[in-house]
C-alpha positions in Angstrom: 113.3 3.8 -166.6 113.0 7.0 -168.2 114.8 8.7 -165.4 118.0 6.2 -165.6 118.1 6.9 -169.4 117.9 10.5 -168.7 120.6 9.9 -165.9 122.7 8.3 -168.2 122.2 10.9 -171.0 123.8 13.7 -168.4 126.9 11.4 -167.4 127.5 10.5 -171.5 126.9 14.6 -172.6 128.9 15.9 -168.9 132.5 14.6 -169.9 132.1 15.4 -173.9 131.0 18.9 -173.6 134.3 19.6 -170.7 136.7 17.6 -173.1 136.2 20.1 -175.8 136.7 22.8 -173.7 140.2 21.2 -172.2 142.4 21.5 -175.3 141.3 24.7 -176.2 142.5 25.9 -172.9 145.6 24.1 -173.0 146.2 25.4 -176.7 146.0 29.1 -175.1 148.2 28.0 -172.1 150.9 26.8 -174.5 150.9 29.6 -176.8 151.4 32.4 -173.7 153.9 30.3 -172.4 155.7 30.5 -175.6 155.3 34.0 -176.6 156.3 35.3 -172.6 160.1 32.9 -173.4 160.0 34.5 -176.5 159.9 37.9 -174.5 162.5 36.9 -172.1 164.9 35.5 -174.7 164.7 38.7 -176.8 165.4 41.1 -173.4 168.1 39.2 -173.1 169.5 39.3 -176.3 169.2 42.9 -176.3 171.4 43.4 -172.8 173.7 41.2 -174.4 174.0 43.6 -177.1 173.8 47.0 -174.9 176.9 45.2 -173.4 178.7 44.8 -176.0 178.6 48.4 -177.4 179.4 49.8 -173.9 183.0 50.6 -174.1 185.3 48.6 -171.3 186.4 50.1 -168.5 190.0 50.5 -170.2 188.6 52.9 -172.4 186.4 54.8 -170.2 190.1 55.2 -168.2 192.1 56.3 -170.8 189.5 58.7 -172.7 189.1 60.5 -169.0 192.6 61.1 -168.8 193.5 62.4 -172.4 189.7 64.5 -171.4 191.9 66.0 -168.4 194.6 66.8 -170.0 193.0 68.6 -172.9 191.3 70.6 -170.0 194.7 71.6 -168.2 196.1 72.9 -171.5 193.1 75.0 -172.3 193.1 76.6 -169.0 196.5 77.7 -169.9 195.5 79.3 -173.2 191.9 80.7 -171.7 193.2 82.7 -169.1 194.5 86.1 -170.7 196.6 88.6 -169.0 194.7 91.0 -166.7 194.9 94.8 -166.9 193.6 96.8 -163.9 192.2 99.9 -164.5 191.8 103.1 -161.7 188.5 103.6 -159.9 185.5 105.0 -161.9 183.3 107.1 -159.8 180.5 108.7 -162.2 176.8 110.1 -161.5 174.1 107.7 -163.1 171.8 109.3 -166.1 168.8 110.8 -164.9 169.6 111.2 -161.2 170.6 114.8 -161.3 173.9 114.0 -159.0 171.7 112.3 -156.0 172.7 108.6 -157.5 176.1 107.7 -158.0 179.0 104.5 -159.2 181.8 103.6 -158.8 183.6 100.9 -160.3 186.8 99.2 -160.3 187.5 97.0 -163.5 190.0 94.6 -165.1 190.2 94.1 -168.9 191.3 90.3 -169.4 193.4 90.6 -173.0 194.9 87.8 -175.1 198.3 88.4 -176.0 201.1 90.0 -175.3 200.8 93.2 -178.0 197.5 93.4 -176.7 199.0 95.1 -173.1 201.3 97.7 -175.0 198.4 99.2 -176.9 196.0 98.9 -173.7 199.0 101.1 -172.0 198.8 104.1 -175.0 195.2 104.1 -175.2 194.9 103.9 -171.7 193.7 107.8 -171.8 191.3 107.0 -174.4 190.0 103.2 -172.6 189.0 105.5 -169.3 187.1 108.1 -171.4 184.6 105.4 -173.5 184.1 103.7 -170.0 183.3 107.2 -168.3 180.6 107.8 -171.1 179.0 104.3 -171.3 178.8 104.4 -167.5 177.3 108.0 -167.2 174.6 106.8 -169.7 173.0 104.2 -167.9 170.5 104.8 -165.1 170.4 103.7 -161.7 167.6 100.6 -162.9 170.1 99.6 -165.3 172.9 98.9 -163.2 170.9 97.9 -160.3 170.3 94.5 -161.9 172.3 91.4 -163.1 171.2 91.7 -166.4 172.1 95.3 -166.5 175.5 95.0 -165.1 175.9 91.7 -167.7 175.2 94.0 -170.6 177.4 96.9 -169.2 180.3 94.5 -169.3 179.2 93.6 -172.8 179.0 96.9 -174.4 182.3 97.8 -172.7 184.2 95.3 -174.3 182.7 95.7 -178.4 183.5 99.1 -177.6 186.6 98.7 -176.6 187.2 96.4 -179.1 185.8 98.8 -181.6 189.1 100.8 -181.8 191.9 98.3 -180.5 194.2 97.4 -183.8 196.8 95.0 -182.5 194.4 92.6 -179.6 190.9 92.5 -178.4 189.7 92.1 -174.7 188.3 88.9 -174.6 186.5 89.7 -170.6 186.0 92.7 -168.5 185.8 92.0 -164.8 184.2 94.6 -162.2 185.9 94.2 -159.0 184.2 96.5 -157.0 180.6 97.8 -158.3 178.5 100.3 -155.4 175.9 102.1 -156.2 173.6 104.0 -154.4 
């Protein structure tokens, strides 16, 4: 008798101790269920919203048109008129005649009063460039840098004495060294 009251005590205490657990579970179940629509609803708000700041497709036309054309009439203004100079042969610094340049160069200038005074000082142009090249050394104008800077410095020096335009580029068109 004692065993079928003890029987009976498991079966009673079995289902009372689960059922406690159950809602808990259930509880926890709910609540991620809610917060993971909650998560979706609010990703979905926010494409909604990306979507509606995105400019249409109209706009996005028309803006890469007007961008076009703003290019294609700043290419006309960028390019300058080019003047060609005569070739520069010169002995590098430091080489004691055994390493020599030569260059041939074009001055890109902006305007048309620019050329006229490029043509009288001409003379003088051809005598700065013959001294800034002479000065530099064979590792100076053997490297990208070097010739980068050497069209630098011939420009702001150039453009040191010009009164009516300024050379906005120098190009080398030929450049040996040896």
């Amino acid at each position: 008798m004692a065993e079928e009251k003890a029987a009976a005590a498991d079966v009673s205490s079995g289902p009372s101790g689960g059922s406690g657990q159950k809602p808990i579970l259930l509880i926890a179940l709910a609540v991620i269920n809610m917060l993971v629509v909650a998560g979706v609803g609010f990703m979905l708000w926010q494409g909604k919203k990306k979507e509606a700041a995105e400019p249409k497709i109209d706009h996005v036309i028309a803006g890469e048109a007007e961008a076009q054309h703003k290019e294609a009439t700043e290419e006309k203004e960028i390019i300058g008129k080019v003047v060609p100079l005569e070739t520069f042969i010169v002995n590098l610094a430091g080489a004691k005649g055994r390493k020599i340049l030569k260059v041939n160069m074009e001055l890109e200038v902006k305007g048309e009063h620019s050329l006229g005074e490029i043509d009288k000082r001409k003379a003088q142009i051809r005598d700065i460039i013959i001294i800034i090249l002479s000065s530099k050394s064979y590792d100076e104008v053997s490297s990208r840098e070097g010739q980068d800077g050497l069209k630098t410095e011939i420009k702001d020096t150039i453009n040191s004495f010009l009164v009516q335009g300024k050379i906005s580029n120098v190009f080398f068109t030929e450049f040996i060294y040896n």
